[in-house]
N, C-alpha and C positions, 0 to 999 in steps of 0.2 A: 504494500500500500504506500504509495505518495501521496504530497501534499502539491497542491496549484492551483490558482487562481483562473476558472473559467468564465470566459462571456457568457452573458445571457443567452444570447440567439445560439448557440452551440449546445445547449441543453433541452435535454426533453422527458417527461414523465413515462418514467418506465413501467410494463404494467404486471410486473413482477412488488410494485412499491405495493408496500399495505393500502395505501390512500389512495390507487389512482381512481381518477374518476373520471367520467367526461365532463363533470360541474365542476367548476371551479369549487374549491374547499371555502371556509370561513375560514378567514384569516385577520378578523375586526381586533381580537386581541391578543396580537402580536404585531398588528400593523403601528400602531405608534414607537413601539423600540424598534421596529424595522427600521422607519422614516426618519428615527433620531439620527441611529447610530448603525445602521446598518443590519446585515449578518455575520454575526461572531463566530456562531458554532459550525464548523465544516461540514454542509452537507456528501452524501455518499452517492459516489457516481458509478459504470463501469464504461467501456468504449461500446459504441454499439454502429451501427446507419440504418439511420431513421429514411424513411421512402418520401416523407416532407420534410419542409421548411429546413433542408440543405443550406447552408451558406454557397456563395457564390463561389469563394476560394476552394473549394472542397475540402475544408478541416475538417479535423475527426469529429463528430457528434456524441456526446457522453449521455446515456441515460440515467435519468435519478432512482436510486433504489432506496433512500431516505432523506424526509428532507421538502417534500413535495409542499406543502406550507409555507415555509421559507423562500422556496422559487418564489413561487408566486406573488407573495408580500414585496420581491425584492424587484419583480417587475412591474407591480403597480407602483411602487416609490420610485421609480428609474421614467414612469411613462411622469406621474407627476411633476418630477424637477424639469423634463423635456416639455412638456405643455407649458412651465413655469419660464422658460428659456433658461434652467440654471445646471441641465445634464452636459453632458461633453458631446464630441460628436459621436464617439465607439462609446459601444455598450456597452453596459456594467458587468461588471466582472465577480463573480461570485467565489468564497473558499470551498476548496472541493478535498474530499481524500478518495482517491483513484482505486478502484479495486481491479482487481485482473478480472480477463473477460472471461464468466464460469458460466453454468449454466443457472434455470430460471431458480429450481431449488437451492441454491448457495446465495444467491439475490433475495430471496424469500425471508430467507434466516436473517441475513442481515438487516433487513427492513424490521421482520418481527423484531430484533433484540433493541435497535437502537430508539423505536419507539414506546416497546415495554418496557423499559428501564427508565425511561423519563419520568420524575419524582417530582411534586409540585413542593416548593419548602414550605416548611413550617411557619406560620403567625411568627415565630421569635428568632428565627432565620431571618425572616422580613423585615422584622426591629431593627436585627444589627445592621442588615444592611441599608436601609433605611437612615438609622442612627447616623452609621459613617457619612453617608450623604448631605446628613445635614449640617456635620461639623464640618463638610468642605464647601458650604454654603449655597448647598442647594433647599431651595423651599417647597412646600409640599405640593405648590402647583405644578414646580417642574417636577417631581418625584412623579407624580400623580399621570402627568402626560404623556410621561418616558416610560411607566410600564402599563398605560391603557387601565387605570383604577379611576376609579370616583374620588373625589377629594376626602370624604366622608370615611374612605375605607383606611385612605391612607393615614389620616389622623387618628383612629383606632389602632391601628399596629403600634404606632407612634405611643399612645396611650401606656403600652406596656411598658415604656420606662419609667412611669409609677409604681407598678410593684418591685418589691423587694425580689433582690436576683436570685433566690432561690424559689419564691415562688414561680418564676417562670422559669425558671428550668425544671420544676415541678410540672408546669402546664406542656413545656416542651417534650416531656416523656411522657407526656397524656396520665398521667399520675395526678391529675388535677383535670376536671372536667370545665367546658367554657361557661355553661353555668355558675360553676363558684369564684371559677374568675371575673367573669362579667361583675360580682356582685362584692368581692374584695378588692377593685380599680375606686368601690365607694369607702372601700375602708383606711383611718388614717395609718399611719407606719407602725404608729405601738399596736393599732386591733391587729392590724397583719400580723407581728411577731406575736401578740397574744393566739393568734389562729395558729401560728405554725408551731406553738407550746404543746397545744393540745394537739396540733397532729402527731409529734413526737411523744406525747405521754402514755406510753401501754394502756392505762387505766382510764384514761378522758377518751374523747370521742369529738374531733373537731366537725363543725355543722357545715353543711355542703350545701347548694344548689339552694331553694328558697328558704330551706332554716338557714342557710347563713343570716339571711337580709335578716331576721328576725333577729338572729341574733348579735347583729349589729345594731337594731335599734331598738334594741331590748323588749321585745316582743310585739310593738306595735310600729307598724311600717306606714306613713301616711304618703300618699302621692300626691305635688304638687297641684296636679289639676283638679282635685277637692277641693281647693278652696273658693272660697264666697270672695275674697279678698283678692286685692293683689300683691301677689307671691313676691314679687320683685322689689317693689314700693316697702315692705314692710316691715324689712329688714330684719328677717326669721332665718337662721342658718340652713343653706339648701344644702345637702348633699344629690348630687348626680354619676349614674356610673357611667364610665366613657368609653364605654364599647357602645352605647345606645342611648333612648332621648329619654331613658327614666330618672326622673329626678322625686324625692321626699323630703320632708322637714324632718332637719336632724334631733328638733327636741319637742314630743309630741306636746306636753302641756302648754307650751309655748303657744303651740298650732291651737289647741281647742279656745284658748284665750282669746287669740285673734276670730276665729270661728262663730266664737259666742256673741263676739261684739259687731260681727258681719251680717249676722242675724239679729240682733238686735234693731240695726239701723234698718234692716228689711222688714221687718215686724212694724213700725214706725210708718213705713210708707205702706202698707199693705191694709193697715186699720186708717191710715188717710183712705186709700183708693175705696170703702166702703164695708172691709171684707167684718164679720161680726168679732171677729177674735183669731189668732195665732194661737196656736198649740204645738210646742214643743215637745216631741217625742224622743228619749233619753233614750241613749245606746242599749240597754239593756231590755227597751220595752221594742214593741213594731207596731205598724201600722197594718192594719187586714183590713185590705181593699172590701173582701165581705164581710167584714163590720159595720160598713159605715154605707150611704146613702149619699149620691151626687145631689148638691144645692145651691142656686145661685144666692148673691149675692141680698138680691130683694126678699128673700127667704132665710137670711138668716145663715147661711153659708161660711164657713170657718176654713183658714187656711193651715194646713199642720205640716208637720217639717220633723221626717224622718231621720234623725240622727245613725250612722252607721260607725263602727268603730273602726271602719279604715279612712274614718275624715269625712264622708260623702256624705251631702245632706240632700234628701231625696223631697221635694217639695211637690203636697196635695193642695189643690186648690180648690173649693167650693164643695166643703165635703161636710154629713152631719152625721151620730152616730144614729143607727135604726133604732133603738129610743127614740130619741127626740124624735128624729121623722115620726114615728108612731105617734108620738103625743102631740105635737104640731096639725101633723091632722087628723087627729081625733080631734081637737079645738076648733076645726076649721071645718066641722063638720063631716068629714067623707068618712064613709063607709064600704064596708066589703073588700076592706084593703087583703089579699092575701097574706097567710099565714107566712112567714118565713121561714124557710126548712134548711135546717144545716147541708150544706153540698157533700157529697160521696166522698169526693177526695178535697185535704185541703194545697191550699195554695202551693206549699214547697211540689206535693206528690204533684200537682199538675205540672209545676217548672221540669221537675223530675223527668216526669212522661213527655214533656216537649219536646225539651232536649234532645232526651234520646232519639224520638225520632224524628227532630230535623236531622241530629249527623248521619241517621242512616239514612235520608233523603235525600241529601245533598251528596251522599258520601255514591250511592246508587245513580246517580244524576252523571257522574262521572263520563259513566260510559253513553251517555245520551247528550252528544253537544248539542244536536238540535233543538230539541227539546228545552234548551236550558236557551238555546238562544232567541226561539219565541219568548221564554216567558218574560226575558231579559227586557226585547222590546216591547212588552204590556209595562212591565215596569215604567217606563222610559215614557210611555205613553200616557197610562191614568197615574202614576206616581205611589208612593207605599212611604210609609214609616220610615223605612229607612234610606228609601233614595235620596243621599245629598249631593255623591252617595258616601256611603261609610258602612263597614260592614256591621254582622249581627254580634253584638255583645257578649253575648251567651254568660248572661250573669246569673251565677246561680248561691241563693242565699246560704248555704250551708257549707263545709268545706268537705263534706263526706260526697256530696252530689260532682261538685267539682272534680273529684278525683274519680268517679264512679265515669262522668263524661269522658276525663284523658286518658282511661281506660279501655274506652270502647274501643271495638272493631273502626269502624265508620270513623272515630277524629282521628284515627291513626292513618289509617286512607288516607284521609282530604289531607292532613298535614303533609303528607310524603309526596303526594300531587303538590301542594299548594310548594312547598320548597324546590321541585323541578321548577317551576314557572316563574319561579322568584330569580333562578339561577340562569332560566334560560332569558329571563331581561335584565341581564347581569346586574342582580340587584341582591341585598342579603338574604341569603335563603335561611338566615336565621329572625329574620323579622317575622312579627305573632302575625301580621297581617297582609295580606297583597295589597286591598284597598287604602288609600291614603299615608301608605308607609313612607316615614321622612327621609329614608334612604334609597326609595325609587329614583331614576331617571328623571330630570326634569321635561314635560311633554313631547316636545318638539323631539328630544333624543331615543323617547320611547318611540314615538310615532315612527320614525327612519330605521329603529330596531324592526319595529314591528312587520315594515314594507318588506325585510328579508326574510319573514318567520314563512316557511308555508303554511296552508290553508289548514290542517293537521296540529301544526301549535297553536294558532290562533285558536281553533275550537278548545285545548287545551284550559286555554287561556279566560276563554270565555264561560266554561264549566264552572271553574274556578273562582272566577268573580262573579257570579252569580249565586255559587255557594254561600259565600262568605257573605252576602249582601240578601241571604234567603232571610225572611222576618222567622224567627222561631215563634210556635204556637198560630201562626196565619192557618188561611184557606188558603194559601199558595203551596204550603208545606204538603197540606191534605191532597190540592187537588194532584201534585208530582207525585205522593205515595200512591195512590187510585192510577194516575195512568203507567206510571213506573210497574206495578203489579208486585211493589216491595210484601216482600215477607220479612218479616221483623225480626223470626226467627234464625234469621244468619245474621243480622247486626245486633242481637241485642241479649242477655241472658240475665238470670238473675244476680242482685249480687247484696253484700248488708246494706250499703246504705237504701236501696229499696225494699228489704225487709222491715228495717228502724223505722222507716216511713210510716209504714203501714201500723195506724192505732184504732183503727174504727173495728169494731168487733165483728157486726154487722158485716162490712164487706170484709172481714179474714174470715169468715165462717164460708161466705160466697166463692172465693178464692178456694175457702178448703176443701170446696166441696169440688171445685173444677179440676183442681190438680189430683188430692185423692182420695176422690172418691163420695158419697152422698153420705156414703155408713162412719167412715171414720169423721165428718165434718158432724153428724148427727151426735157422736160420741162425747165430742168435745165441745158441743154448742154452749157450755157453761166454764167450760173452761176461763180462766183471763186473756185479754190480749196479748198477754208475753207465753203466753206456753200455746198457743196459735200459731201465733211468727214462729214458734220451735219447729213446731210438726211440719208446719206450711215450708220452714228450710228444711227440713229432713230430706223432705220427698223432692225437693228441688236440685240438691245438692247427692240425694243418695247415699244420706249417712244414715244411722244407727238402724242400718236393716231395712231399710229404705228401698224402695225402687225409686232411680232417679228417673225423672219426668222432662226428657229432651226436648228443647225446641221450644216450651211452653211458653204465651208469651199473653201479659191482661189482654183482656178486652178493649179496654180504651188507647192500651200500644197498639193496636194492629189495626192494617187498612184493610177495609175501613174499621172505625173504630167502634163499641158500643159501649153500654154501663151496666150494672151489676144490679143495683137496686134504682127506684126511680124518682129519688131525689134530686137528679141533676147536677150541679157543679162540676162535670167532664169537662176542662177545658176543649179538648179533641174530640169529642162528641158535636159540640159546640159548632166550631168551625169546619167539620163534615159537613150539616146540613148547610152552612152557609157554601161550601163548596159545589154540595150537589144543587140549590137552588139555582147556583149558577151557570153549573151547567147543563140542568133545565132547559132555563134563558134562552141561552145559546142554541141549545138544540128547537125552540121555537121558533127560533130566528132564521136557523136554516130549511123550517120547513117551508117558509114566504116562498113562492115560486119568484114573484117580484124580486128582480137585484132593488138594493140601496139605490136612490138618486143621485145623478155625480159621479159613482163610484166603478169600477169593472168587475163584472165577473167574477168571483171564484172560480177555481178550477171542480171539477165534479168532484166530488169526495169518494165516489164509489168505482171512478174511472183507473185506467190505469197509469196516468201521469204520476211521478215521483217530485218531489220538490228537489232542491239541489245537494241538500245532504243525501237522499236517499231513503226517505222516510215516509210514509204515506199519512197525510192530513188525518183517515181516519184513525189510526193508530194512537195518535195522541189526544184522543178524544176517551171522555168517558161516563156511562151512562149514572142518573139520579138513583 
């Protein structure tokens, strides 16, 4: 093997290289350190004659057997400077290491090895070299444009000269997860050496990934965008960690002070604006939306203000308890008010049941771009909750339901989707969200991303942000489980925190009876509610002699959904019939023989045109 410097036009893709292709490659992120500084690294040639694009002189022709990337980048920068008037008049000349001419198997090998062997470095590889960069007074724009990064990314690598050097040679042997790094870049020098105390103590146990944060701020962690106030103006200690935009008050009672007196001045202009009274609601009590009765103003209407112990204060406006409404109009004479009857499930179980099955809806949605791209455009069209847009919250009040979610089948899906898409708009694919993520591409750069993605990402794409921006608990949820034909029973299984749920006796006896059996529910109909949930896990689970009960999934999880007893309060029950009324509607509408005025045609629905995905109109339809 020799070394030499060959011209451009003397080269040609061999098709022995791993990469050839007749498409030109993606070479967007390497073209900036192409265009800086060239090609460094010697691509791999052998002598071949090519039946085209001969030179004139008849020099040797060398084909690439690794490398083919690099070609490429190194002629687009060569045609650039020549369009710019700033090339030579001979062509660029590329470093080569010359192989002898063997055959296609020896070309093969060497292609496979020298592109399997290519190793991205590490975050703290990227410091040092970074580092040096900047002690010879490079700044992070030029860092930034010479290896094709976002400015954003480069100043996070950078970040890591805040921890202590042995934490990151901790994070460099992956002995330390980005997790707890991300959340010890918030901590000062002595927590750090206090944290690597306890990793070093046989007997202690140092707190990793979100116990760390906790135990950095001694167990309650408030996030700046809680406040009523502003954060900035108020001169309250922020800590933020600098991998990302999370920032908290470092000294919680600090915060509830300012908090109190935020709310205070809103309480002031709230009893101006007419309302009958402000009711603060302390950390430890809640607000239950079926408690309480919507009421305007001219009625007597109170405004309350739910305090949460992660700082958030969740404001009710024109609300009275069902007392007073009772007694209000009883005074006011009406009559025949119905009875009020406690709901089947209360409010958590319904979050509960939501949840889960938005992520198995969106999670199932995946493999149906179409489908998600209609609904995308009704969105877009009559608007929803959460079109700003910005995606779905997925808040959920407990932190046993929370983990019971990040445990699912379905968010572990959409996540591993949602992080390709993140990656493939070279953006962090460690960002919680696609929509509105501060580390996105700024428009104009997405957009020109986007023009190269084929037709196949973008559907990706569009799955994806439609997921994230699905309202959880809607008819929208419903109507994609009903035309999706989701079965619940591959996204979803039992687990405690939906046992704990379950207190109503009434429906664990209904439950006991469905899982197993009429005889054993009859046996224990007097049982308590805790030795219910026992049995009721026994036979879920398949313990204490048990037959486990596969697949089994409630009633108001599954599409469609129904209720046990007929008290009502299904959320999902709820928002089926609103589902199916609508598409009713719809099916009224298309039996008009009459088109719309103005409007063209549909296509027949029963014909056999396909729309452009490949999907037939009737298929995403689904009947009351």
């Amino acid at each position: 093997m020799k070394l030499d410097f060959i011209p451009l036009d003397r080269l040609c893709i061999s098709k022995a290289n791993m990469r050839w292709s007749r498409k030109a490659p993606d070479i967007s992120d390497i073209m900036p350190t192409v265009r800086r500084r060239g090609v460094i690294q010697p691509i791999i040639v052998r002598p071949c004659r090519c039946e085209a694009d001969e030179p004139a002189n008849d020099a040797p022709i060398y084909e690439i057997i690794a490398g083919s990337r690099r070609f490429h980048a190194a002629c687009a920068a060569w045609q650039e400077k020549r369009a710019a008037g700033e090339a030579d008049s001979e062509c660029a000349a590329l470093p080569c290491a010359i192989l002898e001419a063997g055959d296609d198997a020896d070309a093969i090998e060497a292609s496979l090895i020298e592109n399997a062997a290519r190793r991205d470095p590490s975050e703290v590889a990227q410091w040092e070299a970074f580092t040096r960069l900047v002690k010879e007074g490079r700044g992070v724009d030029y860092i930034a444009a010479t290896f094709g990064l976002p400015d954003i990314a480069v100043r996070r690598i950078l970040a890591l000269g805040n921890l202590l050097p042995r934490i990151r040679q901790l994070y460099d042997r992956e002995a330390v997860d980005r997790p707890t790094v991300r959340h010890l870049t918030m901590a000062s020098k002595g927590q750090q050496r206090a944290w690597l105390a306890l990793l070093d103590d046989e007997d202690g146990s140092a707190p990793t990934g979100h116990q760390l944060k906790a135990w950095l701020f001694g167990g309650q962690s408030i996030p700046v965008r809680h406040a009523l106030f502003d954060a900035q103006a108020s001169g309250l200690a922020i800590v933020a960690d600098l991998f990302g935009d999370d920032a908290y008050f470092a000294d919680a009672a600090l915060f509830w002070d300012a908090q109190h007196a935020a709310i205070a001045a809103r309480r002031e202009a709230w009893l101006e604006a007419g309302w009958s009274d402000v009711v603060i609601i302390p950390v430890n009590e809640h607000f239950s939306v079926w408690e309480y009765e919507k009421a305007p103003k001219r009625k007597g209407g109170r405004v309350y203000v739910d305090l949460r112990s992660n700082g958030e204060a969740v404001i009710h406006e024109g609300y009275l308890s069902r007392k007073e409404a009772r007694q209000k109009a009883a005074r006011q004479g009406e009559a025949g008010r119905p009875r009020v009857v406690r709901p089947e499930l209360t409010s958590t179980l319904n979050i509960y049941v939501d949840l889960h099955r938005h992520v198995a809806v969106r999670a199932a949605l995946l493999d149906r771009p179409g489908i998600a791209l209609r609904l995308m455009l009704a969105h877009a069209v009559a608007g929803s909750s959460l079109w700003s847009i910005r995606p779905e919250p997925q808040a959920a009040r407990h932190e046993d339901v929370a983990q019971s979610l990040a445990a699912s089948r379905g968010e572990a899906l959409f996540n591993e989707r949602r992080r390709a898409v993140l990656a493939l708009l070279c953006a962090d694919p460690d960002d919680a969200h696609l929509l509105g993520g501060h580390g996105a591409p700024d428009l104009v750069t997405l957009f020109h991303r986007m023009l190269d993605l084929p037709d196949a990402a973008l559907m990706d794409i569009v799955a994806v942000v439609m997921g994230e921006s699905l309202a959880s608990g809607s008819a929208a949820v419903e109507a994609l489980g009903l035309v999706l034909g989701l079965d619940m029973g591959q996204w979803w299984e039992s687990d405690d925190a939906f046992l704990a749920l379950l207190r109503d006796r009434e429906l664990l006896g209904a439950l006991l009876a469905e899982v197993a059996g009429e005889a054993v529910a009859a046996a224990n109909v007097k049982e308590k509610a805790r030795t219910q949930r026992r049995i009721l896990g026994d036979h879920l689970r398949g313990e204490n002699g048990r037959r486990a009960r596969a697949g089994w999934v409630p009633r108001w999880m599954a599409f469609p959904p129904s209720a046990y007893t007929a008290r009502g309060g299904v959320g999902s029950v709820s928002v089926h019939e609103a589902a199916c009324a609508a598409a009713s509607a719809a099916e009224d509408r298309e039996d008009d023989p009459v088109p719309p005025q103005g409007g063209a045609a549909l296509p027949d629905p029963d014909g056999e045109e396909r729309d452009a995905l490949g999907h037939r109109a009737e298929q995403d339809r689904f009947a009351a």
